[in-house]
C-alpha positions as CSV (number, residue, x, y, z in Angstrom):
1,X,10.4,2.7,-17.1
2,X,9.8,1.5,-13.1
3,X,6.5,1.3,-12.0
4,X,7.4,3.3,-8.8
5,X,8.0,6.0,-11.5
6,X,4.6,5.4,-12.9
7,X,2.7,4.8,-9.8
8,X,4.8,7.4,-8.0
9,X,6.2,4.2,-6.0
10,X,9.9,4.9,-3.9
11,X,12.2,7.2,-4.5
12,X,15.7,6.6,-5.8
13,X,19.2,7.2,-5.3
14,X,21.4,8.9,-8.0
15,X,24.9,8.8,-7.1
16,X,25.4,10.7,-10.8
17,X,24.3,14.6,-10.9
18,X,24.8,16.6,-14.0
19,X,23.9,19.5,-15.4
20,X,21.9,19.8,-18.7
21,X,20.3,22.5,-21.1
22,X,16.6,21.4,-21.7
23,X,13.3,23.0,-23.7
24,X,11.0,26.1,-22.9
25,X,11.5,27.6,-19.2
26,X,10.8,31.1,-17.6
27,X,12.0,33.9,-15.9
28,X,14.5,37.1,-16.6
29,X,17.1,34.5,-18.3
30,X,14.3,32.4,-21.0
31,X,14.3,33.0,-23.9
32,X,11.3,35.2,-24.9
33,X,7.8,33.8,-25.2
34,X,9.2,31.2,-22.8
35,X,7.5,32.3,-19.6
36,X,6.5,28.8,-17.8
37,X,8.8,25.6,-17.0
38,X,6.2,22.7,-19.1
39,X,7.1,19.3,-17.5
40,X,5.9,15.8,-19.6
41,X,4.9,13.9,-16.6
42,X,4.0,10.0,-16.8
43,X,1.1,9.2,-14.9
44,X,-1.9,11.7,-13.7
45,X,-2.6,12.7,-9.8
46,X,-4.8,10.6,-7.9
47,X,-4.8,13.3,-4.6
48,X,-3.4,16.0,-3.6
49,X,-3.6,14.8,-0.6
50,X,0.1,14.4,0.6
51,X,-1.4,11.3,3.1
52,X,-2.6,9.7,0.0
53,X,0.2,10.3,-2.1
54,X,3.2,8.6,-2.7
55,X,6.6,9.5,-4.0
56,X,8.6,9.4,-7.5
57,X,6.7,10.8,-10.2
58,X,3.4,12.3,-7.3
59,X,5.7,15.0,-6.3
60,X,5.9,16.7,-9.2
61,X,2.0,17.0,-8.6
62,X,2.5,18.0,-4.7
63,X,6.1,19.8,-4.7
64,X,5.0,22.9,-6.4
65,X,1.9,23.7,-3.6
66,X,3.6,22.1,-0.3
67,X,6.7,22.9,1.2
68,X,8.3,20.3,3.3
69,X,10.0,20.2,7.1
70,X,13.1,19.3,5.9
71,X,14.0,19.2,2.0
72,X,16.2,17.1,0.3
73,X,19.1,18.7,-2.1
74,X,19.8,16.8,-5.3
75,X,22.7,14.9,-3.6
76,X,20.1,13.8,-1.1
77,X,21.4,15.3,1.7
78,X,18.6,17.2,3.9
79,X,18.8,20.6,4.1
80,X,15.9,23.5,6.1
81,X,13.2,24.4,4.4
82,X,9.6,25.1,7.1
83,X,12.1,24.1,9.6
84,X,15.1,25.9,9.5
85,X,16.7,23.4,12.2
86,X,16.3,19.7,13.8
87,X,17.7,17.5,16.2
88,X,17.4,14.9,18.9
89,X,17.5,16.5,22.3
90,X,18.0,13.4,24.3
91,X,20.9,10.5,24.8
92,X,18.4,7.7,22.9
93,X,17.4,9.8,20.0
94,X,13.8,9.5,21.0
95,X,13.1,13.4,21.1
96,X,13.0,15.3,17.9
97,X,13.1,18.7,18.0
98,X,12.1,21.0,15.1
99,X,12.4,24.6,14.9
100,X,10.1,26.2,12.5
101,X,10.8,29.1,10.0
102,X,9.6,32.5,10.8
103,X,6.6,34.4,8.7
104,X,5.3,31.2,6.7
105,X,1.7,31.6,5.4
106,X,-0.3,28.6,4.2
107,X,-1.4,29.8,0.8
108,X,-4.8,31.4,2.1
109,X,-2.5,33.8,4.3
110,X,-3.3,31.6,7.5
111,X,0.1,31.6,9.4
112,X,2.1,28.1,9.9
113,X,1.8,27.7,13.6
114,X,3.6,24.6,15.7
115,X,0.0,23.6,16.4
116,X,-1.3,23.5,12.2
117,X,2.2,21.7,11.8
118,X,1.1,18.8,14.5
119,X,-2.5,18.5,12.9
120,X,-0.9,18.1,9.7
121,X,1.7,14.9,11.3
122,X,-1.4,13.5,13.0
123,X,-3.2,13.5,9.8
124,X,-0.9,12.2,7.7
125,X,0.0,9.3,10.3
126,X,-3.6,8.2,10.6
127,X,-4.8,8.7,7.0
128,X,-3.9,5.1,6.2
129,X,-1.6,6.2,3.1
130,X,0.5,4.5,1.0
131,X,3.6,5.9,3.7
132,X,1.1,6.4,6.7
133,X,3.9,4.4,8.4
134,X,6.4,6.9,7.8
135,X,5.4,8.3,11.1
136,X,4.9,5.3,12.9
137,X,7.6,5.7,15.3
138,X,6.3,9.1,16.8
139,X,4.0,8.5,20.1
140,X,3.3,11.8,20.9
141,X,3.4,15.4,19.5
142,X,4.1,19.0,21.6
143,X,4.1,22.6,20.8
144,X,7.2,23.7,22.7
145,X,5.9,27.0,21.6
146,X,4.5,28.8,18.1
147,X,7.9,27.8,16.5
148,X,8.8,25.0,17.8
149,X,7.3,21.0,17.7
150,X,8.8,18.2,19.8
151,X,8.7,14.8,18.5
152,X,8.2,12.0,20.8
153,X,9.5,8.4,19.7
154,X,8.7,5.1,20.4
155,X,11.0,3.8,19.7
156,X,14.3,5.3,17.5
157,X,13.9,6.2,13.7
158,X,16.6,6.5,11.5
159,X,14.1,7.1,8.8
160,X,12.4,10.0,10.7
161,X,14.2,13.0,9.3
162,X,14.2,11.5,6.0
163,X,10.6,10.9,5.8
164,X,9.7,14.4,6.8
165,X,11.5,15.3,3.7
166,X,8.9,13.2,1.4
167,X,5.0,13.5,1.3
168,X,4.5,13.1,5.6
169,X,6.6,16.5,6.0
170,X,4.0,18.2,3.6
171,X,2.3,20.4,6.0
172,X,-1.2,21.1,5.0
173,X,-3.4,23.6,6.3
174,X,-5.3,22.5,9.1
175,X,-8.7,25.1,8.0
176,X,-9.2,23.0,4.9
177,X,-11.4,20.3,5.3
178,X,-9.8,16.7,4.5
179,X,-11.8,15.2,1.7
180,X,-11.3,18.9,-0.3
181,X,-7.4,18.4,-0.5
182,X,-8.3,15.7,-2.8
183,X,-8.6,18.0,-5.4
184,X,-7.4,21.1,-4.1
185,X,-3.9,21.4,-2.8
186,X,-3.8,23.1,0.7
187,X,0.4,23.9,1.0
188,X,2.9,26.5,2.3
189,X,4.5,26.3,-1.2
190,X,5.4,28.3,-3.8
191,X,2.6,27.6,-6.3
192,X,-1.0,27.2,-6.5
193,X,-3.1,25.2,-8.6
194,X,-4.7,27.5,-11.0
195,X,-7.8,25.3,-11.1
196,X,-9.6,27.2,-14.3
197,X,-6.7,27.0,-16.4
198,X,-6.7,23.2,-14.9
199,X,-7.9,19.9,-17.1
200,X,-7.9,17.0,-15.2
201,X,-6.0,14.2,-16.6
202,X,-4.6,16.2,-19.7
203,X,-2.7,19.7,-18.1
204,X,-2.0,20.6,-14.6
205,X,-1.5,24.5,-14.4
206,X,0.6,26.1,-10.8
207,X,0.9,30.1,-10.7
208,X,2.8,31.8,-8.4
209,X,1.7,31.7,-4.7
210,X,1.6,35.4,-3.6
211,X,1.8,34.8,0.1
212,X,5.6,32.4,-0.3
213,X,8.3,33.2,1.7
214,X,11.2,33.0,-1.1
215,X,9.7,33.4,-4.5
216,X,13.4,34.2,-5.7
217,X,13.7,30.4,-5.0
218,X,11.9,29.6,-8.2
219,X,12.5,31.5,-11.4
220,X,9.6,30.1,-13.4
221,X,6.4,32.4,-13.1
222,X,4.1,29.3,-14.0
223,X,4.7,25.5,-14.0
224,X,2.5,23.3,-16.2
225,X,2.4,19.6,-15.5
226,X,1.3,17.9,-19.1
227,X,-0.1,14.0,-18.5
228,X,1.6,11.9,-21.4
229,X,2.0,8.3,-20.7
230,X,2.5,7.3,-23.9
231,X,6.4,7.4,-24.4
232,X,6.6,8.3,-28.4
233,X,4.2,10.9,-27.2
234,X,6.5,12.4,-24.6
235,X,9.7,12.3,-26.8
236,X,8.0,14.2,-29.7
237,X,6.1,16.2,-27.3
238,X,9.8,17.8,-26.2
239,X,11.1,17.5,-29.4
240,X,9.0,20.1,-30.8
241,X,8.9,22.5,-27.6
242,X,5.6,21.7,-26.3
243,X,7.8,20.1,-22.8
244,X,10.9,21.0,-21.4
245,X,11.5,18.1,-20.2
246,X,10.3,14.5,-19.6
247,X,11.0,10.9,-18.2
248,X,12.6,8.8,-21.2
249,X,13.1,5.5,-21.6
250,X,16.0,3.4,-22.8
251,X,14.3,2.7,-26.0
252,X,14.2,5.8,-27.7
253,X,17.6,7.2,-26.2
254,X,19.2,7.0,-29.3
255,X,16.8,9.2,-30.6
256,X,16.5,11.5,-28.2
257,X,20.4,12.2,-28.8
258,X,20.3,12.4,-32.5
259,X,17.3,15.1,-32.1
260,X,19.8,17.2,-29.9
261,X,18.3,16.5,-26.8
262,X,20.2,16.2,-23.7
263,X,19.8,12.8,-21.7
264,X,20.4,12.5,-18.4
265,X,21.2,9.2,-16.6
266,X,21.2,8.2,-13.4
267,X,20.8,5.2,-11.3
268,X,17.3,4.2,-10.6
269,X,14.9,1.4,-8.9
270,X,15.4,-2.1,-8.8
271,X,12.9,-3.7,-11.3
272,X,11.4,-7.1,-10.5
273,X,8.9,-9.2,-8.6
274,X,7.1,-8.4,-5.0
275,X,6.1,-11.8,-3.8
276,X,4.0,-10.8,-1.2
277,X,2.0,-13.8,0.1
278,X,5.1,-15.3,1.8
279,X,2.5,-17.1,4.3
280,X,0.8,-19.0,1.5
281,X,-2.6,-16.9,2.7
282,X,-4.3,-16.6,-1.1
283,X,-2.0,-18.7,-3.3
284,X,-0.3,-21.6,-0.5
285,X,2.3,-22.4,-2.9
286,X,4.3,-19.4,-2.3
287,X,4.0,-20.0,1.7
288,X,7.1,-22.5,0.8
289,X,10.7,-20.9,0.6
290,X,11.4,-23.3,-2.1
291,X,9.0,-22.3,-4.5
292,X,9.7,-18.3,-4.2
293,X,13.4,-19.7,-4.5
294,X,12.2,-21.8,-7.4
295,X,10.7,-18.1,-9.0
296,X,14.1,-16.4,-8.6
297,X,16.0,-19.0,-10.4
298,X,13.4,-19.4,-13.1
299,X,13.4,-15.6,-14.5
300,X,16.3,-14.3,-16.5
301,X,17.3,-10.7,-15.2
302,X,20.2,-10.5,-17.1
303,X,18.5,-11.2,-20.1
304,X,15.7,-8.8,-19.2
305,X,18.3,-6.1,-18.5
306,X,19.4,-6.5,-22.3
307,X,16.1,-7.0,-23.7
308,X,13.7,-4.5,-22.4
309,X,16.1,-1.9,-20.2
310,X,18.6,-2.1,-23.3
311,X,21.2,-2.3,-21.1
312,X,20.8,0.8,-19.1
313,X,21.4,-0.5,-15.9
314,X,23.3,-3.1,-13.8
315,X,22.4,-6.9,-12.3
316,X,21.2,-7.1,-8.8
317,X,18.8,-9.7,-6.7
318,X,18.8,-8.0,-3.4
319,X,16.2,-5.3,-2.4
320,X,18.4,-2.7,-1.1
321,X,20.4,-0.1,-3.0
322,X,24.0,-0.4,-4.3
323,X,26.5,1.6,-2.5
324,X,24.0,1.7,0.9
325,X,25.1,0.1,3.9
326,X,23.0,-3.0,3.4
327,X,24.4,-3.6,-0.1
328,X,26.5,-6.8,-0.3
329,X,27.8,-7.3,-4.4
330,X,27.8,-10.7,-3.7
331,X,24.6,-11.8,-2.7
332,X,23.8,-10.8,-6.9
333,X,25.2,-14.7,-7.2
334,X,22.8,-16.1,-5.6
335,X,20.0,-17.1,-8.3
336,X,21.5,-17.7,-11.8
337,X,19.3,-18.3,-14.4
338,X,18.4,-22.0,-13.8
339,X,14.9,-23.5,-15.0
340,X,16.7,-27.4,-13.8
341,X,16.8,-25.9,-10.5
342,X,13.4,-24.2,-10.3
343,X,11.6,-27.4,-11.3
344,X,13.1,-29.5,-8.5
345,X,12.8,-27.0,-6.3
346,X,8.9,-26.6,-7.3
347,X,9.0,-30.6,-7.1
348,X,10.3,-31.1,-3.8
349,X,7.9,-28.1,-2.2
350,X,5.0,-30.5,-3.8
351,X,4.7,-28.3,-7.2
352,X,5.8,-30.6,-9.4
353,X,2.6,-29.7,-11.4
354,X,2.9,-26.5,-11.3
355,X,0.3,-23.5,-10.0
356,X,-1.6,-20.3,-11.1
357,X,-0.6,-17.4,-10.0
358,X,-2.4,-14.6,-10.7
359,X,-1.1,-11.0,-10.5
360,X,-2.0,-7.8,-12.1
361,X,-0.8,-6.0,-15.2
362,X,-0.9,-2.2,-16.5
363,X,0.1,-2.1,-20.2
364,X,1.5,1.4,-19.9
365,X,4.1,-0.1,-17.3
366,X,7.2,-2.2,-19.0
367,X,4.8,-3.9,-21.4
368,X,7.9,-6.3,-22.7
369,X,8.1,-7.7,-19.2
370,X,5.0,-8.8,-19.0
371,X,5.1,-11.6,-21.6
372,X,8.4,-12.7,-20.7
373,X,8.1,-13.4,-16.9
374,X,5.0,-15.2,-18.2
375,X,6.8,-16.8,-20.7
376,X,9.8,-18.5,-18.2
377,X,7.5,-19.3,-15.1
378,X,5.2,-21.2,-18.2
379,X,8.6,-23.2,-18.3
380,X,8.7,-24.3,-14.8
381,X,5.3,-24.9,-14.8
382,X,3.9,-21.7,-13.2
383,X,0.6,-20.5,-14.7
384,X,0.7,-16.9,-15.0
385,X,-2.8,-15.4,-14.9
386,X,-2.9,-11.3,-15.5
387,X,-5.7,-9.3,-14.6
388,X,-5.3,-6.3,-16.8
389,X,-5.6,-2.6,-14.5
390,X,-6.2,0.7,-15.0
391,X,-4.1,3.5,-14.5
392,X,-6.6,5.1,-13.0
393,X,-6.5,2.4,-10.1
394,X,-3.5,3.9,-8.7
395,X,-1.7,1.9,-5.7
396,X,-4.8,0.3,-4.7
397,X,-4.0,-3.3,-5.7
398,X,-0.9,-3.9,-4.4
399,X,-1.3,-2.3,-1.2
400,X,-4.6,-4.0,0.0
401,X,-3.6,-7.8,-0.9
402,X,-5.3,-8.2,-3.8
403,X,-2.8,-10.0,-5.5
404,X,-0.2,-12.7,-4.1
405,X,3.0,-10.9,-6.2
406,X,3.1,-8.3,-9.0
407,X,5.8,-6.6,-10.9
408,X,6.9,-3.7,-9.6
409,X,10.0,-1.2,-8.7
410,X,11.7,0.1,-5.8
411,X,14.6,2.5,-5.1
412,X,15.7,4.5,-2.1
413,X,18.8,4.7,-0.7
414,X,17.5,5.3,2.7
415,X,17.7,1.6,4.2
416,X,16.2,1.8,7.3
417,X,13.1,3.8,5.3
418,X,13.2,0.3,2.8
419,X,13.3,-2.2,5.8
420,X,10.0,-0.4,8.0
421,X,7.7,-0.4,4.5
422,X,8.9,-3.5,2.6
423,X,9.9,-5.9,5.4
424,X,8.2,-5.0,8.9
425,X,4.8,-6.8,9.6
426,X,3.3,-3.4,9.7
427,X,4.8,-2.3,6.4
428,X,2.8,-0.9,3.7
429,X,4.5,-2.3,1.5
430,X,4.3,-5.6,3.5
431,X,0.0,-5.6,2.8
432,X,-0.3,-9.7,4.3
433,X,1.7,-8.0,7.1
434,X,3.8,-11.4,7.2
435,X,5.7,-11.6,10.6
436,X,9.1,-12.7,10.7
437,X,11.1,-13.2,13.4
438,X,14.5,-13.5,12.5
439,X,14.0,-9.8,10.6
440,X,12.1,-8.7,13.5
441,X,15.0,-9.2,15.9
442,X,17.5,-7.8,13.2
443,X,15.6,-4.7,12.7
444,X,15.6,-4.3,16.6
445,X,19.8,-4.1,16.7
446,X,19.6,-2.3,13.6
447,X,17.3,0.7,14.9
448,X,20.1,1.1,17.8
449,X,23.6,0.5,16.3
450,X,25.7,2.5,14.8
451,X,28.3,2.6,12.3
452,X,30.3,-0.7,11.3
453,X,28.2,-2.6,13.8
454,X,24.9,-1.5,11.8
455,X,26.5,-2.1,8.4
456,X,27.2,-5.1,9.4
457,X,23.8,-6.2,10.5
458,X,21.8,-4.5,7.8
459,X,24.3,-7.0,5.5
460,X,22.5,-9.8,7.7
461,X,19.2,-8.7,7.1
462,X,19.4,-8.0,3.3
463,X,20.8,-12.0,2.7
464,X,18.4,-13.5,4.9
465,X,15.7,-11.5,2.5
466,X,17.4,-13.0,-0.4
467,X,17.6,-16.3,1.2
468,X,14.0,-16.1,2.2
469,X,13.1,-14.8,-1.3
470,X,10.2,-12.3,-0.7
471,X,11.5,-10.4,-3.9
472,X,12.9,-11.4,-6.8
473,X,14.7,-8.6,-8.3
474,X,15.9,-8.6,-12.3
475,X,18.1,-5.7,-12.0
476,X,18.7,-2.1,-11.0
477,X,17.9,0.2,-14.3
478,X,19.2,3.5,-15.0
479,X,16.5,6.6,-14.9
480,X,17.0,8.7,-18.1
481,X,15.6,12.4,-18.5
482,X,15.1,13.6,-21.9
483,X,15.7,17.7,-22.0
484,X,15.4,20.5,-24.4
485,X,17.2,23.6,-25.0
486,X,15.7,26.4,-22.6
487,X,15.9,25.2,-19.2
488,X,19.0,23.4,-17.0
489,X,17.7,20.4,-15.1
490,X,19.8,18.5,-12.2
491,X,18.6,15.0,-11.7
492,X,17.4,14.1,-8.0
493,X,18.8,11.9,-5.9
494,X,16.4,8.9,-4.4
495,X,13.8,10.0,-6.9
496,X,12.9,9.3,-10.2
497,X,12.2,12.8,-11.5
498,X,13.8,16.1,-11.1
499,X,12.8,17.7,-8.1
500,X,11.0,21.1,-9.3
501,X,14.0,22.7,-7.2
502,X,16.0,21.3,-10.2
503,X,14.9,23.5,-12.5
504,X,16.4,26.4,-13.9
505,X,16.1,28.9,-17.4
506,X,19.4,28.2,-19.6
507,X,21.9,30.4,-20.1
């Protein structure tokens, strides 16, 4: 299990997508008695406020009450959905144009105007979220006319259209009052939180919304989101038919297969560390190259692969996603295991002692890893001091620089989406907002080539990361899906759940 998939952190790619026959759903087809689609979900909602959300396993929380711009199918490809077409008007791709489907109703009835559309965007963009900079790029905002919203860039966003398929292109209705959607979703969707039948932290209930444009879309009459984060939990907990379907991890595969469930698998997030003070701000030692190189070489992602992801998965150093344009196989050579190369490498940055470094733990995330990274930097002489969190915490700590490196996950196949939030000084996912220029400049070309001429530099970009090790990645791991009898579920490309698209009653 990633911690994006806990914490909701990045989406994923799937390059697999199969079919399978999963546990209790609804509709005409169910079986009867089964009248609802009862997902185990891994971690509870913090909002649901899409602008202080994140992605992964939040938008199972935020899919079923807000509709997005632009959707993404499970191949990952974007299709319409509040607008039924998009493109750039101009020669520089600085003018988005989105055309808006007709007869939409926010859930209260309100119509979906182009203005409530650009209150939602301006929101969202200066909320301050965990993907606030999804939206960086747009300068300005205009109603063409009631269907129809302009997009003014700064500068030109590949990411753009992507993002508006993720939590910024949740519209939310402008006559609800900010601090309410909190705890009240406020969507064009097709379900509404059915807040009596609702208990927080334990079952999440969504009834049909009356005033939906499609409700043929979605054959399920209810959808019930049940919190189990403990993983023996969610395996019985579909086992017996109280889930359809849940996240699974590599662990209890086996049995999940011998109890006649259906497993799904398909590639997920890179696992490893986020070593975020690359300036040396909080902890100076990791402000040398040589002692982030030193990390890299001194943790065994091969072994970790075998020992905690059983195997489920593939070897990899580099942040960006296999079979993406900024994927190079052979950068995955560049830090064997080597603790004789770590310890000189620590000796010559003036380590030769060693150093504490402190970082943050969630027990419910990967506990297996925790010891073990411990374990190996012990061996180079690395202090590892954990400061054990609450689930509860959400993103907070690692986006506000409360800690010099964590473990963590990411996955998204979207490159340029990967370079703005992990690498750019205004990246969220870049909280000491560390300036580089050399990534600077290559993000520059990148944002205005095309083709083989942006392959090639996004190549550039992704080895000088590795070179500059401001990650150390242990390996890409495999998302499995554990499903019962009674519904069909498609896995979701550059996410680490099913969309709620995805489902459908068996056969």
């Amino acid at each position: 299990m990633s911690l994006r998939k806990f914490l909701g952190g990045v989406a994923i790619s799937a390059a697999l997508v199969v079919g399978a026959t999963g546990c209790s759903g609804g509709g005409s087809d169910a079986p009867a008695g089964h009248q609802k689609l009862t997902i185990g979900v891994i971690v509870d909602v913090g909002s649901f406020d899409p602008s202080q959300s994140d992605v992964g396993n939040f938008m199972q929380y935020l899919q079923p009450a807000y509709d997005t711009l632009i959707r993404l199918d499970d191949k990952g490809k974007l299709q319409p959905m509040l607008a039924t077409k998009w493109e750039y008007t101009d020669h520089e791709n600085k003018v988005l144009e989105l055309t808006l489907r007709q007869g939409v109703k926010f859930s209260d009835g309100t119509p979906l105007t182009a203005e409530a559309v650009i209150a939602s965007l301006k929101r969202f963009a200066a909320a301050n979220g965990p993907r606030a900079t999804a939206l960086a790029s747009v300068a300005s905002y205009k109603a063409v006319n009631d269907s129809t919203v302009d997009l003014t860039l700064s500068a030109p966003d590949p990411a753009l259209t992507h993002n508006l398929a993720l939590v910024a292109g949740m519209i939310t209705n402008p006559a609800v009052a900010a601090a309410d959607l909190a705890t009240t979703p406020a969507g064009a969707g097709p379900y509404v939180l059915d807040k009596n039948a609702t208990r927080r932290g334990d079952v999440y209930v969504f009834t049909r919304n009356e005033n939906y444009y499609d409700t043929e879309a979605f054959p399920f009459p209810e959808i019930d989101l049940r919190v189990l984060t403990d993983p023996t939990a969610r395996l019985n907990a579909v086992k017996t038919g109280q889930v359809d379907a849940t996240f699974g991890e590599p662990s209890r595969k086996a049995e999940a297969k011998s109890s006649g469930l259906t497993v799904i698998s398909a590639p997920g997030d890179w696992q490893g560390l986020f070593l975020i003070d690359r300036a040396g701000k909080t902890t100076p030692a990791l402000g040398d190259v040589r002692v982030r190189q030193a990390i890299n070489y001194a943790i065994d992602g091969d072994a970790l692969l075998k020992s905690v992801a059983f195997g489920e998965g593939t070897s990899s150093t580099q942040m960006f996603y296999p079979g993406t344009p900024a994927y190079d196989d052979s950068l995955n050579r560049a830090y064997p295991f080597d603790p004789d190369k770590a310890r000189k490498l620590l000796a010559e940055a003036g380590y030769a002692g060693g150093f504490t470094l402190k970082m943050p733990s969630i027990d419910v995330f990967l506990p297996e890893v925790y010891p073990i990274v411990k374990q190996q930097l012990a061996n180079v002489g690395i202090t590892v001091d954990y400061t054990p969190l609450n689930v509860a915490g959400g993103l907070g700590p690692f986006l506000t620089g409360e800690y010099p490196a964590f473990v963590f996950s990411w996955g998204s196949s979207q490159n340029w989406l990967d370079a703005t939030l992990l690498l750019s000084k205004d990246g969220a996912w870049n909280p000491f907002h560390v300036a580089d220029p050399k990534i600077a400049d290559l993000m520059s070309k990148i944002a205005v080539a095309s083709g083989d001429e942006q392959a090639a530099l996004y190549k550039q970009l992704s080895a000088y990361v590795v070179d500059q090790a401001w990650f150390d990645p242990f390996y890409v791991v495999n998302n499995l899906f554990f499903v019962g009898p009674h519904v069909t579920v498609t896995p979701q490309a550059q996410q680490s759940v099913p969309s709620i698209y995805n489902y459908k009653p068996a056969k």
